[in-house]
Backbone as CSV, one residue per row, in Angstrom:
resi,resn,N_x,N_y,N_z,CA_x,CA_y,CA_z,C_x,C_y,C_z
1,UNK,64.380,25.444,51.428,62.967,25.756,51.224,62.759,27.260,51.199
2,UNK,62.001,27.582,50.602,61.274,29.307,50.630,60.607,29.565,51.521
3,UNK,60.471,30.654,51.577,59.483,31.440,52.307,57.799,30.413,52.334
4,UNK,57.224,30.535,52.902,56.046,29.326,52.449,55.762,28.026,53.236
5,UNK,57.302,27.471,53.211,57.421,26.045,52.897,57.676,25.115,51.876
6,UNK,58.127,25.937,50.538,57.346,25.107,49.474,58.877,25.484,48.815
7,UNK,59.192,23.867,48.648,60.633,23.679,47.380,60.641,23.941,46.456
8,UNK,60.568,25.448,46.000,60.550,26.119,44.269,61.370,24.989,43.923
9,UNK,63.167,24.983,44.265,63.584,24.384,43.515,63.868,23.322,42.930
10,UNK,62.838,21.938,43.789,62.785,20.643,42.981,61.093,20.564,42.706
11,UNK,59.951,21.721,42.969,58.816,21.307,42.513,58.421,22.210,41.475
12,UNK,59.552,23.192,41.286,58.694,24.447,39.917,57.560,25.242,40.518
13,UNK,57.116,25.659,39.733,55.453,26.501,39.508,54.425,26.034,38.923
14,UNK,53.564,26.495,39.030,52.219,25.725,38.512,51.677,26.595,37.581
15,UNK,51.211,26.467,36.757,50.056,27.320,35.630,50.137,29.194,36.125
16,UNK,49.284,28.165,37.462,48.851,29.462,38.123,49.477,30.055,38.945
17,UNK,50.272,29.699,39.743,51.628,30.133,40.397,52.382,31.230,39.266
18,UNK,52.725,30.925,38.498,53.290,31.656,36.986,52.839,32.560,36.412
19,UNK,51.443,32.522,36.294,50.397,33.210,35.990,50.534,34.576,36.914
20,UNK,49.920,34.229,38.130,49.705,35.281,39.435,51.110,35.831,39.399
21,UNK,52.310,35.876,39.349,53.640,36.695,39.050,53.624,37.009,38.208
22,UNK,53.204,36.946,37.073,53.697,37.359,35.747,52.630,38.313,35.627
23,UNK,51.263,38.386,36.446,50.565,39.199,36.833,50.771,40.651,37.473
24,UNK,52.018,40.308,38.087,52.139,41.529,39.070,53.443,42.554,38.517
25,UNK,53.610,42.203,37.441,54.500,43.280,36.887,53.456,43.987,35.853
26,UNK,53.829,45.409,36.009,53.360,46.844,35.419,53.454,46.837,34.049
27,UNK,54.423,46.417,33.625,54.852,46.950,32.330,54.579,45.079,31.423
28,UNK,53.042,45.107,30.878,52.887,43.887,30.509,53.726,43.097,29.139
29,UNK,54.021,44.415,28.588,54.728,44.188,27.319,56.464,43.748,27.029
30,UNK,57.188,43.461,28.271,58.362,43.520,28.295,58.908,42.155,27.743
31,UNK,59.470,41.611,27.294,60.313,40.222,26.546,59.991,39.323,27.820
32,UNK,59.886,37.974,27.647,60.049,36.915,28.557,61.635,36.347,28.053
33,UNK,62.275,35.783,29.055,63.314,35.266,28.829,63.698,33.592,29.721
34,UNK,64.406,32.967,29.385,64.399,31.342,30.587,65.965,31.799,30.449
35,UNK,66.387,31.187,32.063,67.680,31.505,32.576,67.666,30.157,32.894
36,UNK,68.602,29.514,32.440,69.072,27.805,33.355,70.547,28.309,34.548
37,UNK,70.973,29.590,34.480,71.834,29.223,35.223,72.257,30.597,36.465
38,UNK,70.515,31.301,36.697,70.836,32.063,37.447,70.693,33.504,37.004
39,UNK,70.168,33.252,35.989,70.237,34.679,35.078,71.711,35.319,34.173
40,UNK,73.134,34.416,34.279,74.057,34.944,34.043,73.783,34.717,32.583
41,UNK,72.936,33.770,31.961,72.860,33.812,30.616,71.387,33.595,30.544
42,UNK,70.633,33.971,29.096,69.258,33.682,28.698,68.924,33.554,27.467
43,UNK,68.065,33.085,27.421,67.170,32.864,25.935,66.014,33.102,25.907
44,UNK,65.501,33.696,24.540,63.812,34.197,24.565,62.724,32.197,24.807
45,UNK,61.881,32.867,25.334,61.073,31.981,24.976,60.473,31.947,23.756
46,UNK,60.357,30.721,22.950,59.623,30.481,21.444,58.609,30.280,21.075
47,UNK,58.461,28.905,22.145,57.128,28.022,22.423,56.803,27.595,23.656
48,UNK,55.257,27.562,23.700,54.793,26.782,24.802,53.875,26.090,24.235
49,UNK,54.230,25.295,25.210,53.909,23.329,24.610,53.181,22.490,25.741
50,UNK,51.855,21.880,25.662,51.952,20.927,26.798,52.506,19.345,26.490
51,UNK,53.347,18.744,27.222,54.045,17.357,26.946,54.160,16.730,28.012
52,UNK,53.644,15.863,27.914,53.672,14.411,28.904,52.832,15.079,30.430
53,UNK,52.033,15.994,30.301,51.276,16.770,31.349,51.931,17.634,32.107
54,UNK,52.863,18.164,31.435,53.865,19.229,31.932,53.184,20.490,31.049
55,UNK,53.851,21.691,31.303,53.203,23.186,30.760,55.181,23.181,29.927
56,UNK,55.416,22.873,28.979,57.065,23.019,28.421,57.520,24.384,27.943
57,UNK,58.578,25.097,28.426,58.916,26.785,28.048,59.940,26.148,26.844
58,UNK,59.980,26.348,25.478,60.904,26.232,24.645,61.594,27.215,24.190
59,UNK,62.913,27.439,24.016,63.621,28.181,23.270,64.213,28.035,21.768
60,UNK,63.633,28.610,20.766,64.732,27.861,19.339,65.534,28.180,19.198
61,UNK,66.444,28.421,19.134,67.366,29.490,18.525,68.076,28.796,17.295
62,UNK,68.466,29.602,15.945,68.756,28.880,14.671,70.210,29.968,14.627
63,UNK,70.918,28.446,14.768,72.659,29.063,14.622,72.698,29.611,12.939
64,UNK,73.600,30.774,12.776,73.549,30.971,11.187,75.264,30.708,11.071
């Protein structure tokens, strides 16, 4: 568990949880990126989607 009480890692973030951090960095213009494994690798975000009442972060990426 975190600081809090609260299991980031089997309950996620909320809208606004996401929101209020993404709030508190200075420099608003910098790339978003999704890490599945810790940050050792990433991908831009593409899309955001709502599905099945979830908030969905998508990545496309088109192999050439």
């Amino acid at each position: 568990m975190s600081a809090g009480g609260f299991d980031w890692e089997r309950q996620g973030k909320t809208i606004e949880g996401l929101i209020e951090e993404l709030q508190s960095f200075q420099d608003k213009n910098i790339k978003v990126e999704l890490s599945l494994d810790g940050g050792v690798t990433s991908k831009p975000i593409s899309l955001v989607a709502k599905k099945n009442g979830i908030c969905l972060l998508v990545s496309v990426s088109i192999e050439e």
